[in-house]
N, C-alpha and C positions, 0 to 999 in steps of 0.2 A: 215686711222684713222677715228673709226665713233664716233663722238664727242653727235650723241645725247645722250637726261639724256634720265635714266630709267623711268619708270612710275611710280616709287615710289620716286625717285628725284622727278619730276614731282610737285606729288599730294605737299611733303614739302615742296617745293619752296612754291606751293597757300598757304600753311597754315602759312608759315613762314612771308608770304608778306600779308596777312590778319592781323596776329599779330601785325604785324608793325606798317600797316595803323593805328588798332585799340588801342593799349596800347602805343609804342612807338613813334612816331612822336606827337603824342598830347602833351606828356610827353617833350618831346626833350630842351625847353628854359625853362621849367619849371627845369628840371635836371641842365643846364648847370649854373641857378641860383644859387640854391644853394650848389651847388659842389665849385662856384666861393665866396660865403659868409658863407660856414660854413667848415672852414678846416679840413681835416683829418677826415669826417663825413659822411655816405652813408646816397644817398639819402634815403627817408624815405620810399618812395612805392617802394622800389626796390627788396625787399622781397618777396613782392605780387606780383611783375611783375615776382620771378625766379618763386614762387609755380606755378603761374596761366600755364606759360610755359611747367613746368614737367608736370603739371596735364595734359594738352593739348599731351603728347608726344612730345614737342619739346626739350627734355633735352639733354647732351652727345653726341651729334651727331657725331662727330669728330672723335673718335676713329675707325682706317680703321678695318672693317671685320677681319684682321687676328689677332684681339687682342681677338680673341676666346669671352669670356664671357662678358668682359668691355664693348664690341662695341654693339653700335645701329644694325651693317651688312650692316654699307655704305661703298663702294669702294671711294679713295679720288677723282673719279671723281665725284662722285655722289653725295660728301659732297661740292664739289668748289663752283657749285650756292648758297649752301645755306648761306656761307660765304659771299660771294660777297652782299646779300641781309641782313646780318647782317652790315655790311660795310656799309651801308649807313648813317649808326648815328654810332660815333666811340666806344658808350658806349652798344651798344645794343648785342653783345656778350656775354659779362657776364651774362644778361639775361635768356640765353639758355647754361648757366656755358661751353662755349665754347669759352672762354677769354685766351688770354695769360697775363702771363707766363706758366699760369694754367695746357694748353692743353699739353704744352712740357713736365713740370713734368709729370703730368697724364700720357701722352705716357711713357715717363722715369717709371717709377714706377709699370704702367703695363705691359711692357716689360721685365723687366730688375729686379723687385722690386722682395724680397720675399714674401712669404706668411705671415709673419706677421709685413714685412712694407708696405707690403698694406692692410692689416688689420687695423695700426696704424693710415696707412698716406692718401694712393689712399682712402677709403671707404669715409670718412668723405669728400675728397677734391671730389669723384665722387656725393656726397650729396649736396654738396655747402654747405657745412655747417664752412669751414673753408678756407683759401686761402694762395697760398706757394710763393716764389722770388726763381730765378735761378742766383748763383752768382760765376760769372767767371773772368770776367771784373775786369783789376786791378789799378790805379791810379801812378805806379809806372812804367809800361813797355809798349809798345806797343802791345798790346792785342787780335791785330787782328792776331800774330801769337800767337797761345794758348800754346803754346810751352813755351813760355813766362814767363809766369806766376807764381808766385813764394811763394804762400801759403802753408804752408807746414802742411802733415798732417801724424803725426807721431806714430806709436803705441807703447804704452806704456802697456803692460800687456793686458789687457778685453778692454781696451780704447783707443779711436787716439786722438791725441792731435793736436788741430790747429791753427796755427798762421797765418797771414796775415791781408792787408787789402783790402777790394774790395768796386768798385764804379759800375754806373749801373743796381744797383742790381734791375731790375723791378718788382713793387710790394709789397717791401721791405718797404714800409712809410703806406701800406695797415693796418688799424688797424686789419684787420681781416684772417691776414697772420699769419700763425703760424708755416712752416716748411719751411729752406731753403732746395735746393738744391746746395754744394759747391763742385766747381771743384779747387783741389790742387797737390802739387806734392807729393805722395809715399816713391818715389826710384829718386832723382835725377841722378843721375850714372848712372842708365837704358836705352836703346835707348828712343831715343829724345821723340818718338811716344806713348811709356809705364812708361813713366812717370810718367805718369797722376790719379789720381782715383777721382769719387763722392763718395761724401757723406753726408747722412740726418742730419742735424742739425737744431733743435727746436730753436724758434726767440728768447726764451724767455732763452736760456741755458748761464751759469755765463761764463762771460766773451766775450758775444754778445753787442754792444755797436755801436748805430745806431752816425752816426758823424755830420751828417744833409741831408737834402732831398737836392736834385741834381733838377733844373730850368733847362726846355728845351726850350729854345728860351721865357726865363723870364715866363715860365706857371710850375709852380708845378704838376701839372696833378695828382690834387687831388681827390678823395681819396687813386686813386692806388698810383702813386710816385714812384720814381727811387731815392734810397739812397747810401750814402757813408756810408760804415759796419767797423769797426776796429773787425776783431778775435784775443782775446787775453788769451794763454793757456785754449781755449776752450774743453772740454772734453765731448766727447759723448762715448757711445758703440760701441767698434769694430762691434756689429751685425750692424749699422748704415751704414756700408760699402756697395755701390751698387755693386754688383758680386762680385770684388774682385779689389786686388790692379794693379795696371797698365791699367783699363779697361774703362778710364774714355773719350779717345776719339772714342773708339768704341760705346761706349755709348752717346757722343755727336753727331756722325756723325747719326747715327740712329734718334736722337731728332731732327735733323734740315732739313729731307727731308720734310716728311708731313707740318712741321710745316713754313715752308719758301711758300706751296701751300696753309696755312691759311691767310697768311698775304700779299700772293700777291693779294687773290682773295677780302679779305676784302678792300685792297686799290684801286682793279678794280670799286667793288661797291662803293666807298667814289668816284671817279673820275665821277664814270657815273652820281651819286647824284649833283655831281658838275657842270655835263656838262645840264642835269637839272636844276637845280637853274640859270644856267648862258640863258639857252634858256626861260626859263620865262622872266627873268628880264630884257631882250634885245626886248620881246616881248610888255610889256608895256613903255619901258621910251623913252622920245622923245630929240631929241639935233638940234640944228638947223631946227628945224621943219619939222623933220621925224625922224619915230620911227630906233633906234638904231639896230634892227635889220636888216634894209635894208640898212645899211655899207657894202661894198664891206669886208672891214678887218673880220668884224665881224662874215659874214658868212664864210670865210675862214676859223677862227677859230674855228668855230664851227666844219667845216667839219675836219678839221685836228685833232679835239680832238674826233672826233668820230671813226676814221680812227683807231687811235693809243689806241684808249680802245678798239678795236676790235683785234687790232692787237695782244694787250696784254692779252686779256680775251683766245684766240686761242692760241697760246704759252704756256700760263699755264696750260689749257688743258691738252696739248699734253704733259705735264709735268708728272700733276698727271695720265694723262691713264698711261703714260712708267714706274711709280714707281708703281700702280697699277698690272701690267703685266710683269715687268721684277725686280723689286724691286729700293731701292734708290740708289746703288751703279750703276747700269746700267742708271740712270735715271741723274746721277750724273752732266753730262753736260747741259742736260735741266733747271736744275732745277737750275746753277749758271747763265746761260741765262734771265730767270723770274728776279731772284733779282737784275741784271742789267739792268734790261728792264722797270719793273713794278713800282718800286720806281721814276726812273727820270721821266715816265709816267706822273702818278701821279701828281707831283710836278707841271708841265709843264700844263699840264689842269688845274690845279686848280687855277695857277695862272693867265690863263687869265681868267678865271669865275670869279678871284678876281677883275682883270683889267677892265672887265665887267662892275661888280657891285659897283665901286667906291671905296669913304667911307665907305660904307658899307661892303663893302666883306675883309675888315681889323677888323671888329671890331666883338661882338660878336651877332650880328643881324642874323648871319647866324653861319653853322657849317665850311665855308670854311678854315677859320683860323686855324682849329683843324687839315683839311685833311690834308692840307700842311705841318703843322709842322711832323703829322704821316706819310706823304711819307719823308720827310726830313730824320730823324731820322731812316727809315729802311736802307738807305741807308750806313749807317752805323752799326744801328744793325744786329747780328747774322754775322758777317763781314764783313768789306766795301767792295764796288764797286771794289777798285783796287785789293784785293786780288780774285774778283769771277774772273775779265777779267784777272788776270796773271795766274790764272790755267784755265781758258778757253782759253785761247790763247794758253798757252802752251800743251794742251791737242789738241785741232786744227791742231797744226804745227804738232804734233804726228802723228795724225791720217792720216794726208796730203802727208805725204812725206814718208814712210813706202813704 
């Protein structure tokens, strides 16, 4: 495995990490103000920060080489540092309109979409000019089997008709969301696996009825937001159908290889950012009259949190090269390894940078409070932990004893 980046990785790592230095870290408490004092309201230079980006070529980068004309012509290895360096401010993604939910619709859409819903939908969302919520997650079943879930979505002549209600929906409190993506059942009667279809649904279509925004660990996570949605005889155009009916978990499984190497690599960079702020801040404070970094505990930790963002940054890798080269299905085991690995990572470093920094690394003096709550919460997004290790495991014991 040869894990170096290319030289064109290379060069947009320096420009991506130039950009940073220069527009967003200056920015960073100035955003996290007023995102915390004016609700449901984007910041105001954040417009300027996406043009100045595109203008620069730092736009879409996410999308892997085989998505023919959408993609930049990055392999997902070669887009993982650039994540990772987005990661370091948890808002700085969208910047370079490589923000989820975004990135998985956009893969959904250009994959999967026809030629005139992404005309409709991918153009405008690949512009930034509008933004979409992916809504699966149900409030009534346990959701981590998708199997589950019990929206139904029914054709009626030129139109499907849809009922349910779903929670989670990320991006959905977004004033400037305007298309869902909603996964329901077809064909109940069907096997358990074809079930399933998506389908495009406008935020604004009668009988869409937001119920309230959803508080993760008491933070609104304002302007995006995660909401509770009621569908009620919602009616769109059967053309609104992605491929066709029963195609909605091959269509999921596609959305969530790439898409689980953006968010591991984003939270390797929010960790490393962490273990940063925590080596600063150990380098100036003093306790019993020596500075806090020459604690036996302390350097410990440091070394342990460096260990383990190494550990995790290599792992993911070797993730994105295997889906890169053998595609997500081959890749399939790696990549339930990362979202076991990378999330409790995460968590685990950031909370001693928190233990670190006192009173302070609780409050919003720093971004730690944000990393932690974003490794918390993946942890459970996109399916928890115990569902990655029960098909990992049972995949293992497969392979083992054959």
């Amino acid at each position: 495995m040869n894990f170096e980046y290319t030289e064109r990785s290379k060069e947009l790592q320096a420009r991506i990490d130039d950009f940073m230095q220069a527009h967003i870290f200056p920015r960073e408490k100035e955003y996290g103000e007023f995102v915390l004092n004016n609700l449901w309201q984007h910041y105001p230079e954040l417009e300027k920060l996406k043009d100045l980006a595109r203008k620069e070529g730092l736009w879409n980068l996410f999308l892997p080489k085989d998505y023919g004309e959408f993609s930049p012509g990055l392999t997902n290895l070669e887009y993982a540092p650039l994540a990772a360096l987005m990661g370091r401010v948890t808002w700085a993604s969208e910047v370079f309109n490589c923000s989820a939910p975004d990135t998985g619709n956009m893969e959904v859409l250009a994959k999967f979409g026809s030629p005139e819903q992404q005309e409709k939908w991918l153009k405008p969302l690949m512009e930034g000019k509008i933004r979409s919520a992916f809504l699966m997650t149900e409030p009534a079943v346990a959701s981590s089997d998708a199997t589950n879930i019990e929206t139904s979505i029914v054709r009626d002549g030129e139109e499907y008709v849809i009922n349910g209600r779903k929670w989670w929906s990320s991006g959905a409190m977004n004033p400037s969301t305007e298309i869902y993506i909603v996964m329901g059942k077809t064909d109940p009667s069907a096997h358990r696996h074809v079930q399933q279809s998506m389908i495009l649904v406008p935020a604004n279509a009668p009988g869409v009825k937001v119920i309230r925004p959803l508080r993760v660990y008491g933070n609104l996570e304002s302007p995006e937001g995660h909401a509770e949605i009621d569908l009620t005889n919602v009616r769109v155009p059967a053309s609104n159908l992605l491929v066709g009916e029963g195609k909605g978990f091959e269509i999921a499984q596609g959305r969530l290889g790439p898409g689980r190497i953006h968010h591991c690599m984003r939270l390797i960079g929010a960790a490393d950012r962490a273990l940063d702020l925590m080596c600063k801040r150990v380098a100036v404070r003093e306790t019993f009259g020596k500075k806090i970094a020459q604690y036996s505990s302390i350097r410990q930790d440091i070394a342990k949190s460096r260990c383990e963002i190494e550990q995790a940054r290599l792992l993911t890798l070797s993730a994105a090269d295997k889906i890169d080269r053998f595609g997500v299905k081959e890749a399939k085991d790696l990549i339930a390894m990362i979202k076991i690995v990378v999330p409790q990572m995460t968590c685990t470093v950031v909370d001693r940078a928190i233990q670190a920094h006192g009173g302070m690394g609780v409050c919003q003096d720093t971004p730690l409070y944000s990393f932690w709550i974003y490794g918390r919460i993946i942890r459970i997004a996109d399916g928890p932990d115990e569902v990655h290790m029960y098909q990992l495991g049972r995949n293992t014991i497969k392979q083992r004893t054959v």
